[in-house]
N, C-alpha and C positions, 0 to 999 in steps of 0.2 A: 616851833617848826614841825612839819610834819612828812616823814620820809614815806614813800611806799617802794618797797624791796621785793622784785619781781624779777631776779634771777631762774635763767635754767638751770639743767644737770651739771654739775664739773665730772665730765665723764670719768667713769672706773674711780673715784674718790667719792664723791658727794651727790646725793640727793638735788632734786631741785628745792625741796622742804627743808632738807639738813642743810643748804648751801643759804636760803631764806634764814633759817633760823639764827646762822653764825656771824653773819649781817649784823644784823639785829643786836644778836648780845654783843657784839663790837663796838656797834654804834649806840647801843643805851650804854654802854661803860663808859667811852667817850661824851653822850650827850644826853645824861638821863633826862635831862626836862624834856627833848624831844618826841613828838609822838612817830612812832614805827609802827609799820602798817605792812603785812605781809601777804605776799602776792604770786609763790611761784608759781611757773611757768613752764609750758613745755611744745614743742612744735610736732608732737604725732609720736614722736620715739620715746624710747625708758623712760618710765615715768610718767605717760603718760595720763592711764589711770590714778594714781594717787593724786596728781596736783588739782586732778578734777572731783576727786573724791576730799583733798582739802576743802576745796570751795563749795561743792555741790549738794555735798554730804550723800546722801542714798545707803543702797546697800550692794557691799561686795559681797559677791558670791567665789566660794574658793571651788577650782575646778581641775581638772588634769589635762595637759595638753601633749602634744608631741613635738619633741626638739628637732631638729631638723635632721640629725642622724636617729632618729627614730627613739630614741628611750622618752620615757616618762617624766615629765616637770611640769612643777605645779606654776598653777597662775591666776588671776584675777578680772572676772568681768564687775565691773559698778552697773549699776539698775538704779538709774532715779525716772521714778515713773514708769512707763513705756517705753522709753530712752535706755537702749544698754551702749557703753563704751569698753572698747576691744582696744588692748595693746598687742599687736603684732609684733612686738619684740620680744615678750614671752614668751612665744614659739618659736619665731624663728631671729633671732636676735642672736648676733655678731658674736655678743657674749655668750654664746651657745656652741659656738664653734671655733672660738678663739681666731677669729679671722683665717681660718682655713679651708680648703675643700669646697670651696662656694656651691662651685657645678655639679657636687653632690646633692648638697642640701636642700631638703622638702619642706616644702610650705603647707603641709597634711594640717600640722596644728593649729595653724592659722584658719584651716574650713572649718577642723572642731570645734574653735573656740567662738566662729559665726553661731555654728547650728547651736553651739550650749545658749547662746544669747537669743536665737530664733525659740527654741524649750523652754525658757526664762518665761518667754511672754511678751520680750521683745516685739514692736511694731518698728522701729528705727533703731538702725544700729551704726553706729558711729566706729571706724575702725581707724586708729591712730597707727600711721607707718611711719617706720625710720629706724635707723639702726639694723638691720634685716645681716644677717648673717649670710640668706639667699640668694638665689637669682635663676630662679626655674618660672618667671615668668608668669608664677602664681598659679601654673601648672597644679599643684600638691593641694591646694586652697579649693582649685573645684574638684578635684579627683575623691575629696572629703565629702562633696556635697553630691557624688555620682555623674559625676563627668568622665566621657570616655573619651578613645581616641586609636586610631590605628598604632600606635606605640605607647609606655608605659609613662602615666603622667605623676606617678607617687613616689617617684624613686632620686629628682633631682633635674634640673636642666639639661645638665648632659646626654639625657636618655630621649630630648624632644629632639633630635638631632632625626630626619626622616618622616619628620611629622606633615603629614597629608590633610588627614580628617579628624574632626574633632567633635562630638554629638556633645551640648550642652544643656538639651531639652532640660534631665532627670534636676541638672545643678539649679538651673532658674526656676524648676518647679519648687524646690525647696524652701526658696525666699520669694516667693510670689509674694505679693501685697506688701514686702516688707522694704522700706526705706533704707538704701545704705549710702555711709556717705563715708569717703575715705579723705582723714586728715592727714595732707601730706607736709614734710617740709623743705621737699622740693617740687618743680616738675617739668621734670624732664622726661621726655617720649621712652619707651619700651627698647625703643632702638637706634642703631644710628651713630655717629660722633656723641651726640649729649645724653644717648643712650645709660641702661641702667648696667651693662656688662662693661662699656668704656669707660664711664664717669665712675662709678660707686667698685667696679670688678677688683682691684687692686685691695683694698681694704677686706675684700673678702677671700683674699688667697688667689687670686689670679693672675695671671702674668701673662702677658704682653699678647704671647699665642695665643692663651687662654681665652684672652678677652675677645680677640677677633673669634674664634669660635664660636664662643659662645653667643655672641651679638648676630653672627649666621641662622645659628638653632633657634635662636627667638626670632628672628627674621621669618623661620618656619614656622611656627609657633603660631606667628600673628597671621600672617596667610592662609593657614587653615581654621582662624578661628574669626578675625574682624581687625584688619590691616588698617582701616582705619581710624579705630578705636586706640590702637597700639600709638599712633603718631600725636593722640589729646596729651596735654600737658598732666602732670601724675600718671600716667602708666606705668612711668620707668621707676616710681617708688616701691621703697623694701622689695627689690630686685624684679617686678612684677607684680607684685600682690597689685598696686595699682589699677592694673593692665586687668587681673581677673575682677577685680570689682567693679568696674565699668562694664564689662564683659553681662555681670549679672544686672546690669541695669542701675548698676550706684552711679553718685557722680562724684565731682573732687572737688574737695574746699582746702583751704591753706589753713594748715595744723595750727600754726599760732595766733590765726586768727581765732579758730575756734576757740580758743580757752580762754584766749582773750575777751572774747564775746560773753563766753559761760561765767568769767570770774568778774566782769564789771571794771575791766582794767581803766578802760575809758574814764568812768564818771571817777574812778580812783584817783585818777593821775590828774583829773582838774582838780580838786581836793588838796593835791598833793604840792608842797614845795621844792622837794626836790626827789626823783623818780632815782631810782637805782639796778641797775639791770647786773648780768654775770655769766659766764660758761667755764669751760674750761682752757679751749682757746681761743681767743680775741682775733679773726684772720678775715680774711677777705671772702670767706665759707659764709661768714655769720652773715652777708647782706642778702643769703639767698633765700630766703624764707626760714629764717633761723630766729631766736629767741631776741639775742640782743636787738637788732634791725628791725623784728616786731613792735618791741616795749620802745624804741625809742623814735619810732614813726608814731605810737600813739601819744608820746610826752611830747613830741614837735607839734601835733594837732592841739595838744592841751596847753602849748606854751610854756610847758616849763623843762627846765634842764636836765640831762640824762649824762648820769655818768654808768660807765661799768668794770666792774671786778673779776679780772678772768685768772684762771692759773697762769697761763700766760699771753701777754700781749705780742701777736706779730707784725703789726699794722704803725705806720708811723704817722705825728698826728694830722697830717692833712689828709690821709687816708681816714682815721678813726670820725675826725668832723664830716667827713663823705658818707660814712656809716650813720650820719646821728648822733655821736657821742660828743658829747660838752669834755668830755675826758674818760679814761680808762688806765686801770691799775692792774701792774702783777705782782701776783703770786711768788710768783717766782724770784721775780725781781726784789721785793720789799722781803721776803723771807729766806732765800734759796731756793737753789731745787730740791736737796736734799728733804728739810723741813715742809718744804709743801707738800709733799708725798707724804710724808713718815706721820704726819698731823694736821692732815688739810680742813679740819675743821677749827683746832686753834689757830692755824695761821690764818683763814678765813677772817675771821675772828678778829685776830693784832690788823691786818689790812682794815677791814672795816672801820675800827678803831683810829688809827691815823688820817684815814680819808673824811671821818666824821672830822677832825681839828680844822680841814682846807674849809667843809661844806656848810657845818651845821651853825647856824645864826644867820 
């Protein structure tokens, strides 16, 4: 029998690689004769780079970016070919901020970590969003590449509050001739009810005031800069970054598609006897351009069955069959909470291992 194990991140525990790997050693404990075939996954967010650099091979380059309150942390572009891939949670990622302060936070090192890839030798540069800590509307991102504006664009959202004019000449000079394409894994508009301050603002320290605010200020934002651009689907990713790279002339493709495309998941999963997906939590989040809902639209194509392994499952199973899944397991459930946290790779692991006894033959 032959598995192929194409789980995402289990956020704040495990890897999308660490979270593949323990798979794996679960299910060859359970069913050594089996062949495992590993495949993570990722929809634009953490992790982005590595599961492409699992597959793609190339070379990382290590670089320094800036965190969204401004200090120093390091991060990583991949360069295969011509081809650079940008993780934008590096810079400005949630885990940067501890979901606080949103309407502070600058997307500055999200433009540094373009121009390093445009220095590289970059012709296309692929920029994975999700997880964004931000929400200045990607403001920070052109203010990097010499974007001005009758108010200060490098200091946070909050401060687009008055925002009239916006010059983007010097920003689009920067990346002339150069392809960008931002991997989202959602997309929702800039603004609005399904907006990136109403929808995603909560997770990033914002409350309730906050969010209508702030969803105002991008309102300005986008009127002084391309109102129509703001309302495309992915604008409203990593709090805007979306929004400014359409702005520079990129366009937006769906995160999971891409890696899916790059890693061969397709020809994998017809290959494959039984496909195995994973996150952290199994919810009704995951059918929106998320990992799970990816992987197991491509095993319905390929015909064959999809289960998946999350920390925890909140979906019950006429919802989880609505998702694509043949079935799903927790974490939680088969282990505790306690033990999922404390050793989310061995309980990984002991899961794996009991779900191979239901699946494998």
């Amino acid at each position: 029998m032959r598995v192929l194990v194409a789980p995402d991140k289990f956020a704040g525990t495990l890897t999308a690689v660490e979270a593949a790997e323990a798979i794996a050693a679960g299910w060859r404990r359970q069913a050594p004769d089996d062949e495992v075939v590993l495949a993570p996954m990722s929809d634009g967010g953490p992790g982005f780079v590595d599961v492409l650099h699992a597959s793609l091979g190339g070379e990382l380059l290590a670089v320094v970016a800036e965190a969204p309150q401004g200090h120093e942390v390091p991060a990583t572009i991949l360069m295969v070919g011509d081809t650079a891939y940008v993780e934008s949670a590096q810079a400005c990622g949630v885990h940067l901020t501890g979901g606080k302060l949103g309407e502070f936070g600058t997307t500055v090192g999200v433009g540094r970590l373009l121009l390093e890839a445009v220095n590289a030798g970059a012709t296309r540069v692929v920029v994975g969003l999700g997880g964004s800590g931000t929400n200045d509307g990607g403001a920070g991102l052109l203010a990097a590449l010499g974007a001005d504006a009758d108010v200060s664009l490098d200091v946070g959202g909050i401060f687009l509050d008055g925002v009239t004019t916006a010059d983007l000449s010097i920003a689009r000079g920067m990346v002339d001739g150069i392809e960008i394409i931002a991997a989202t894994d959602v997309d929702n508009p800039l603004t609005g009810l399904f907006g990136a301050s109403k929808t995603f603002g909560a997770q990033k320290g914002l409350d309730e005031e906050m969010q209508v605010l702030m969803d105002g200020f991008l309102e300005q934002w986008a009127a002084a800069t391309d109102r129509r651009l703001a309302l495309e689907p992915g604008a409203g990713a990593a709090g805007g970054v979306g929004f400014a790279l359409l702005l520079l002339g990129g366009h937006r493709v769906s995160g999971i598609g891409l890696v899916a495309d790059a890693v061969g998941l397709a020809a994998r999963a017809r290959e494959a006897d039984l496909v195995i997906t994973g996150e952290g939590a199994f919810d009704f989040s995951s059918r929106a351009g998320k990992v799970p809902a990816g992987v197991a639209a491509v095993a319905a194509e390929a015909l064959r069955p999809c289960v998946a392994l999350a920390g925890q499952v909140l979906v019950g199973s006429r919802e989880m069959r609505a998702l694509g899944m043949d079935a799903a397991y927790s974490l939680v459930d088969a282990v505790g909470e306690e033990r999922a946290f404390r050793d989310p790779e061995g309980a990984l692991t002991e899961l794996a291992a009991r779900v191979a006894r239901t699946w494998s033959g």
